[in-house]
C-alpha positions in Angstrom: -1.0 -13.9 -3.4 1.1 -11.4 -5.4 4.0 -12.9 -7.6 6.9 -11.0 -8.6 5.6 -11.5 -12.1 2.9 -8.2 -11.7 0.5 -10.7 -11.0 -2.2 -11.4 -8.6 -3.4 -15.1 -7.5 -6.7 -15.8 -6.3 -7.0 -19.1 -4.4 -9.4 -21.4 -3.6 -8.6 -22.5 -0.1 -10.9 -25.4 0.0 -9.0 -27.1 -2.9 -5.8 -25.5 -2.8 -5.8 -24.3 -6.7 -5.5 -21.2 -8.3 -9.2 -19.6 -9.9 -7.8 -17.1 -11.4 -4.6 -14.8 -12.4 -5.0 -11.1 -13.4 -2.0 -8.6 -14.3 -2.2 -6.1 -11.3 0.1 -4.2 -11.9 3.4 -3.4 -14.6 6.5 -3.7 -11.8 6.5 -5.5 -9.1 4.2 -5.5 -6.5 5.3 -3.9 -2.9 2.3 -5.1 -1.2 -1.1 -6.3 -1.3 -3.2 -6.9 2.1 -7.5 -7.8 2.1 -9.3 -5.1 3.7 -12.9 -5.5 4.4 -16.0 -6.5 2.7 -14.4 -8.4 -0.2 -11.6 -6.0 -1.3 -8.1 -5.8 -1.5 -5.6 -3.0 -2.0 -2.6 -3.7 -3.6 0.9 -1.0 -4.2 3.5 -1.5 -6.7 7.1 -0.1 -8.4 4.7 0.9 -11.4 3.8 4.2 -8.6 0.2 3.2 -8.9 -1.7 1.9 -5.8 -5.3 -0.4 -6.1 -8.3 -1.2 -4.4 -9.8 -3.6 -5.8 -12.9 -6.2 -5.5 -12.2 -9.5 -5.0 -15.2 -10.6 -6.2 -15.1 -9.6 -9.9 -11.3 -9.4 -9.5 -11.2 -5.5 -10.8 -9.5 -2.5 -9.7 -12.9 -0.3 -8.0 -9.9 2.5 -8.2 -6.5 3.3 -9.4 -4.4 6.0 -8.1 -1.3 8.0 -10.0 0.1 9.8 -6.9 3.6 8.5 -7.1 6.3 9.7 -10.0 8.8 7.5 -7.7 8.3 3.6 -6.7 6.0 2.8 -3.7 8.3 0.9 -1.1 5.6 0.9 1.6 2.4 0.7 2.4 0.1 0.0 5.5 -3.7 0.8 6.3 -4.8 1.5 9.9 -8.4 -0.3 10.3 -9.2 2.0 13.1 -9.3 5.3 11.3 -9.9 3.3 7.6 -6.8 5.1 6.2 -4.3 4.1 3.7 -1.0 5.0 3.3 1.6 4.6 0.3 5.4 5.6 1.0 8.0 6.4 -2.2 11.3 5.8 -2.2 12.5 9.6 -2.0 10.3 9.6 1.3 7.2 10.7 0.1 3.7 9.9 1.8 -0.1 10.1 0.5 -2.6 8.9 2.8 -6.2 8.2 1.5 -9.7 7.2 3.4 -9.3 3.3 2.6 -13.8 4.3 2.3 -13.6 7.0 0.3 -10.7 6.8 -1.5 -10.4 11.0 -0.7 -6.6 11.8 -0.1 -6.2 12.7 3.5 -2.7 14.5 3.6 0.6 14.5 2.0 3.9 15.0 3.3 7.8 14.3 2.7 10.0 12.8 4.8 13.1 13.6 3.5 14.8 16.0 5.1 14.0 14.0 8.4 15.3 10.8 7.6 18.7 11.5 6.1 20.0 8.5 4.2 16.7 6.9 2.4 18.1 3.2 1.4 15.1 1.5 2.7 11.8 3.1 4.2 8.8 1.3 6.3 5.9 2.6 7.3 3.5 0.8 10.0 0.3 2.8 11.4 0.0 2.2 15.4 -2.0 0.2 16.5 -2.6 1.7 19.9 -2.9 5.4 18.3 -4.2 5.6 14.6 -3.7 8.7 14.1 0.1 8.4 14.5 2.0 6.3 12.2 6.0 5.3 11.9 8.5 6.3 9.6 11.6 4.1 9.5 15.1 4.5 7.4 18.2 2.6 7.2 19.3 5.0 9.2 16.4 6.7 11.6 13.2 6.0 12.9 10.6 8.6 13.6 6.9 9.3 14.4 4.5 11.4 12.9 0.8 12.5 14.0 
């Protein structure tokens, strides 16, 4: 679970009590969603994105891509990449294996008015992934 506090919660389902707290992060946390094989990746306002291992409950890698808040995030399992969205519409995507960055791009000039941003991979094409605005929607291959 991530709190609005920077913080991550690890919880022991069988019991229903927290094992452990870490500080993730310095702002607050956008998103955080389990990926395979015992890790996590977790996006923040701090413009850092993690992937980390739940088992020793430490970041396997850290990434300084952003100078502006990540907003959105999403992974597509099929293709095994991850990508981070700013709030002035720009995009890094990364293997979720490898941790290599994939491609970059900015959506600015495409969305117009930038008040919030989402972005969703699809799940019937990963290579093609959604952009939404407050005021558009478009997709991207």
């Amino acid at each position: 679970i991530a709190l609005n506090d920077f913080n991550i919660l690890f919880y022991n389902t069988t019991f229903f009590k927290v094992n452990q707290k870490i500080r993730a992060h310095e702002d607050t946390i956008t998103k955080i969603e389990y990926y395979a094989d015992n890790k996590i990746i977790s996006s923040s306002h701090d413009c850092t994105y993690k992937f980390w291992d739940i088992n020793n409950k430490i970041p396997i890698s850290c990434f300084y891509d952003f100078e502006e808040k990540i907003i959105s995030s999403d992974i597509c399992r099929v293709n095994n990449i991850y990508g981070c969205l700013d709030e002035k519409g720009n995009v890094v995507f990364r293997s979720a294996l490898h941790h290599k960055e994939y491609k970059t791009l900015n959506t600015q000039n495409n969305l117009g008015y930038l008040e919030y941003l989402l972005i969703k991979f699809n799940p019937l094409n990963p290579y093609q992934y959604f952009i939404s605005s407050s005021t558009s929607f478009k997709v991207y291959d």
